[in-house]
N, C-alpha and C positions, 0 to 999 in steps of 0.2 A: 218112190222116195228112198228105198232100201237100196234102188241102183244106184240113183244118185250119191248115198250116203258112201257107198263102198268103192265108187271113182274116184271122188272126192279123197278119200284117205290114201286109197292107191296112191293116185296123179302123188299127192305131196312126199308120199316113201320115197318113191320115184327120183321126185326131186331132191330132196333131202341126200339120199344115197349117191347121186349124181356128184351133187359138189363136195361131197367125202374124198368120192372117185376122185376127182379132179386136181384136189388140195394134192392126192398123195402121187398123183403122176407127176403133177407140178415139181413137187418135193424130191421125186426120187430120179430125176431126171439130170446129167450131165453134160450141161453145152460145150461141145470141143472148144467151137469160138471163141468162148472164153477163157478155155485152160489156153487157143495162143495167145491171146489178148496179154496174158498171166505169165506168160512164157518169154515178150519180148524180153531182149535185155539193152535196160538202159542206160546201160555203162554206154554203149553205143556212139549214144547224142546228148545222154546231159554231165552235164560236170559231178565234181563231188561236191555234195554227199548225197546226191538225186540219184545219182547211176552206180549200181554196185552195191547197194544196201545190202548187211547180211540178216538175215530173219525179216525180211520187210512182208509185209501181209497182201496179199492180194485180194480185194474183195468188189463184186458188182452190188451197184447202190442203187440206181435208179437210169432206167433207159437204159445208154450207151455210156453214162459212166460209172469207171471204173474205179476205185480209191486203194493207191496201193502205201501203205506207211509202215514204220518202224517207229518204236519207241525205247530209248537207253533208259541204264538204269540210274542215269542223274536226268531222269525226266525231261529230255528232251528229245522230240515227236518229228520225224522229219516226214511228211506230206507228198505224196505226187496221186494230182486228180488227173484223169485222161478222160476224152471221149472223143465221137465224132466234133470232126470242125469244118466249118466252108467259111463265114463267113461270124463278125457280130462277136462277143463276150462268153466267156463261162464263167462261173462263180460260185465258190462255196464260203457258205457262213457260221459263226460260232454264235447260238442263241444261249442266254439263261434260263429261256421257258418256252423254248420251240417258236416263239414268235419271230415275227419279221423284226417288228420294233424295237430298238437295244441290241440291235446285233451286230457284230464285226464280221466284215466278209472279205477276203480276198479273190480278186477279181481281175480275170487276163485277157489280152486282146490281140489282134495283129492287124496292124494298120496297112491302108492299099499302099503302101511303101514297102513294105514287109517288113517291116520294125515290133518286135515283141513289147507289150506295155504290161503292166502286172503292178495295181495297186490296191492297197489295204484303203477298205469305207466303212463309216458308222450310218446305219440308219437311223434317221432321227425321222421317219415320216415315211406314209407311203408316193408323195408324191418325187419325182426324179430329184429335183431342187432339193429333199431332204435328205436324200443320200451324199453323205457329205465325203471326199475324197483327203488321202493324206491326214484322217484318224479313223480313230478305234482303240481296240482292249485288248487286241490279239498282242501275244508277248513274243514277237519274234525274237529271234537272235541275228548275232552279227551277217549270216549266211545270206547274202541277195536272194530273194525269191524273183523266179525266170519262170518264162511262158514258152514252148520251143511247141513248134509244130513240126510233128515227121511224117508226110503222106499227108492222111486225111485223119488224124489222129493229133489233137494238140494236148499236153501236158501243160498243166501247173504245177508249179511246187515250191513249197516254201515250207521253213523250221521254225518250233513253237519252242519254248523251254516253260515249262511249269514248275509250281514249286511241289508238286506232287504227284503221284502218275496218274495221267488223263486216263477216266475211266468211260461212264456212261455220259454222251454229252450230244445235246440238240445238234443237228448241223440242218444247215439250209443247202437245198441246191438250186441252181438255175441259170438259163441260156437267155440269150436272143441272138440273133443273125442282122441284128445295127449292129452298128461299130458308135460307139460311147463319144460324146461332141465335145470336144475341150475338156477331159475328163468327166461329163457328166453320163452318167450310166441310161442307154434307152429302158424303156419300160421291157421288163421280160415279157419273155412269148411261154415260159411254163415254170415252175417250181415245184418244189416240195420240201417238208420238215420229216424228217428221220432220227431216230434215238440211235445210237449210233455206239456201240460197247467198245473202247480201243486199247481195253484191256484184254479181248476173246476175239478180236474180229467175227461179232455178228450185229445184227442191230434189229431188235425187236423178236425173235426168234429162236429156237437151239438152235444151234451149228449143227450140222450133219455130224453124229461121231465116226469119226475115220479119222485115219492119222493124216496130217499134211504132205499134198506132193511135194516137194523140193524140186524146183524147176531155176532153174541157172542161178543157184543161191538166193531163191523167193520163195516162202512158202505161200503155199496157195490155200487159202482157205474156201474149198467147194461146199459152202454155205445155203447157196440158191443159184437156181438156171436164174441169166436176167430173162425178163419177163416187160413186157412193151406195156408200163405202166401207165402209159398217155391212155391209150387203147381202155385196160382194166378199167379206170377211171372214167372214162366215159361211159364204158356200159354199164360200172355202176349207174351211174346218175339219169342215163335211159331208162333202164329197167326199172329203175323208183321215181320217175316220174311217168311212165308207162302204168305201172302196176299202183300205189297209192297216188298219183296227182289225175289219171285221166282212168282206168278201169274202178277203182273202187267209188271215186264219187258219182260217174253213169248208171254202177248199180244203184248208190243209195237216191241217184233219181226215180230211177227203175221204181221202185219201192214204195218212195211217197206220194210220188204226183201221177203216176202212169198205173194205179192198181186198177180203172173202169177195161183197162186192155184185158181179156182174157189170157195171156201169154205173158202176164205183167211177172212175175214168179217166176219164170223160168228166164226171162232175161235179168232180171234182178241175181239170181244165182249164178248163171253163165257170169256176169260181169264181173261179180264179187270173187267168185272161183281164182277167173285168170286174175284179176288184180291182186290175189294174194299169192298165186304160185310166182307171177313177175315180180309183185314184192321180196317175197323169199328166195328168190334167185339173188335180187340186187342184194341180198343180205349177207347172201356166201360171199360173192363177189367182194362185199366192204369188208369182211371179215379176212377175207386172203390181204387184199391192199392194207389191210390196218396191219396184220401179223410182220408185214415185210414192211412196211413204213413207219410204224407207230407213231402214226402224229397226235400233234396232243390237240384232239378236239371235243372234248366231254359231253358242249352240248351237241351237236352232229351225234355225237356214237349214244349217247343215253336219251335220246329223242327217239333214237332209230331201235334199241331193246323199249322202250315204252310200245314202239308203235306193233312192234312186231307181236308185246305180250297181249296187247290187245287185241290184234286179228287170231292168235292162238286161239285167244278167249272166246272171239266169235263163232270161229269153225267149232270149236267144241259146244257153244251152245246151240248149235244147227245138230246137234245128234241126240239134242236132251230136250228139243221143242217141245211143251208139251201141248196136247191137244184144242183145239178152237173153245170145244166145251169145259176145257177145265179150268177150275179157280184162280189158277195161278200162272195161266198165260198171258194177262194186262201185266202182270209183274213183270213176265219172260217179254214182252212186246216192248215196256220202258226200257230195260235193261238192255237191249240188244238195240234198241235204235241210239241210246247215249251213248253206250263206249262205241256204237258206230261213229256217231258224229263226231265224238272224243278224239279217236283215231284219225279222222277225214282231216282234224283242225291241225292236228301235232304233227300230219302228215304233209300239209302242206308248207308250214312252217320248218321241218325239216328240209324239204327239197331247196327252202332257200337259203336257208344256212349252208347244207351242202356248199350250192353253187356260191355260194361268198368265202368259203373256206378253200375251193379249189379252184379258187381264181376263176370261173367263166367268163367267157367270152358273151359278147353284146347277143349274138345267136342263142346262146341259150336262153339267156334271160328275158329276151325278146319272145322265141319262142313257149318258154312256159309262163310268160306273162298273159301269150294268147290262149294258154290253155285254160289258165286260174280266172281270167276276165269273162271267157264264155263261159265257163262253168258258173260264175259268181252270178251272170247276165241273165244263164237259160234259170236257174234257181227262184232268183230276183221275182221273174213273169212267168214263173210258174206257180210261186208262191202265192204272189196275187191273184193270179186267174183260181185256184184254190181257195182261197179265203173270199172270194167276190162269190164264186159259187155254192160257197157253205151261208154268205149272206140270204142268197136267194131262195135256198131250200124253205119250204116251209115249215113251221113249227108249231108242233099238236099242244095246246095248254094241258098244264096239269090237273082242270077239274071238268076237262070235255068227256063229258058224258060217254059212257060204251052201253052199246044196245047187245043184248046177249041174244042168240041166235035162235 
């Protein structure tokens, strides 16, 4: 038990110190890529007041794009998004509460003519039909906002004018590779909500301190390496549904219905083990994605410290067990099988919020559908096969006689 005991705290140091590690190589790390990315100069190929901005900020936001702006001091914000482009829409959005819903989005395309389109929508719904084209709340100014592709690199750009300087503000981002029918927008293939500072160029995190490079009249703000946040994002949602949706409820199979196995306890512990260390991996993981993202998702993020405080809670009382023969182990037995199941319920109901918050695909919800259904299935008949056998056992009356020896 005392090995077990002292693995067990290892393994999670371990881990724990690993994604410390990680965070700060991540952090302290300089993509050249992106200082040229930062370095083009768009006097080049777009007109004024998109090419040549002086003080214009460069900053990587999400994927491969890139968000470079300038803001005067009669509050007006001049805009150029980049990233890759082949084919299909880019589009960023102005939310009041990080939602899709109520939001104004400016949105560019390039038709198989090669003709640039680039229009302002209001979403009023999530279905295509509610993205309505030609409105919204965004307060352009006179300046045409143009879509220009150079290489494999497309720009957006367009000017806001506020009556105040834009400071911390929702934006939306997201692609797809259709091309938009009669103006109506295809369904994205990814997105994301960002807190977005465009008073500091940073968004959700300190800026590195260092002074700005000045690169052909742009300062660059080297904030963060981009980082292939599709990627992050999915091994978040692997590792938590790995570690709380399929390793921690095997063990609390392990547990109740498999104790006649002599070996029932050590696979109950194996199972619980990894499903908390995969758990706490996907937590680092959420924890970097949330700092560089900041989406506003409360229940997602306070589902996932509930669940985490309650496995905390269980590893700790796996060192405080106490004895078969003592008092107060029926106590320690209720306690540690509720916030089990506590956990198991919050746990799984997080995994699907996740996946409704970051848009999954039919694949995932398919596959952890199959996960949740066997698991709910194997439970169901085993359950019963358990209660049907505690029918059968027999049972000694309370005034049957004892013959003493």
């Amino acid at each position: 038990m005392d090995g077990i005991s002292r693995l067990l705290a290892l393994s999670i140091f371990f881990v724990i110190l690993f994604g410390f590690q990680r965070e700060n190589m991540v952090t302290m790390a300089i993509d050249e890529d992106t200082k040229a990315l930062c370095s083009v100069n768009l006097a080049e190929f777009l007109p004024p007041p998109y090419g040549g901005l002086e003080n214009m900020v460069c900053q990587p936001v999400w994927n491969s794009f890139l968000l470079r702006y300038s803001q005067s001091k009669d509050n007006v914000i001049t805009i150029v998004l980049s990233t890759i482009y082949t084919s299909g829409w880019i589009g960023m959005g102005f939310s009041p509460d990080g939602m899709m819903i109520n939001s104004s989005c400016m949105v560019g395309w390039v038709t198989p003519a090669g003709h640039g389109k680039i229009k302002q929508y209001y979403v009023e719904g999530f279905t295509p039909s509610k993205i309505i084209p030609d409105k919204g709340e965004l307060p352009l100014t006179s300046v045409p906002p143009i879509i220009y592709v150079q290489g494999a690199t497309a720009y957006l750009a367009f000017q806001l004018k506020y009556p105040t300087p834009l400071k911390t503000q929702p934006i939306l981002l997201a692609f797809s590779t259709k091309s938009p029918q009669h103006h109506h927008l295809t369904v994205h293939e990814d997105k994301t909500t960002i807190q977005f500072d465009f008073s500091s160029g940073g968004y959700g995190f300190e800026p590195w301190k260092r002074p700005l490079a000045e690169i052909h009249g742009t300062s660059f703000a080297a904030a963060d390496t981009p980082i292939n946040y599709i990627n992050s994002k999915k091994t978040h949602g692997v590792l938590g549904i790995l570690g709380w949706g399929l390793f921690c409820p095997f063990g609390a199979i392990f547990a109740r219905y498999l104790r006649s196995q002599p070996l029932w306890y050590y696979f109950h512990v194996s199972a619980q083990y990894i499903g908390f260390i995969l758990g706490l991996a996907g937590v680092v993981v959420g924890v970097q994605l949330n700092n560089r993202l900041q989406p506003h998702i409360p229940g997602h993020q306070g589902i996932g410290i509930l669940i985490l405080v309650l496995s905390i809670l269980q590893v700790l009382a796996f060192f405080v067990r106490p004895d078969k023969d003592s008092k107060y182990r029926k106590y320690w037995n209720l306690y540690h099988a509720w916030v089990g199941r506590t956990a198991l319920f919050f746990g799984a109901v997080n995994i699907v919020l996740g996946m409704h918050y970051a848009g999954a695909g039919e694949g995932w919800k398919i596959g952890y559908g199959f996960v949740l259904g066997s698991t709910m299935l194997a439970c169901i008949i085993l359950e019963t096969l358990l209660r049907l056998k505690k029918l059968d056992e027999p049972t000694v009356p309370s005034n049957y006689p004892m013959t003493s020896i």
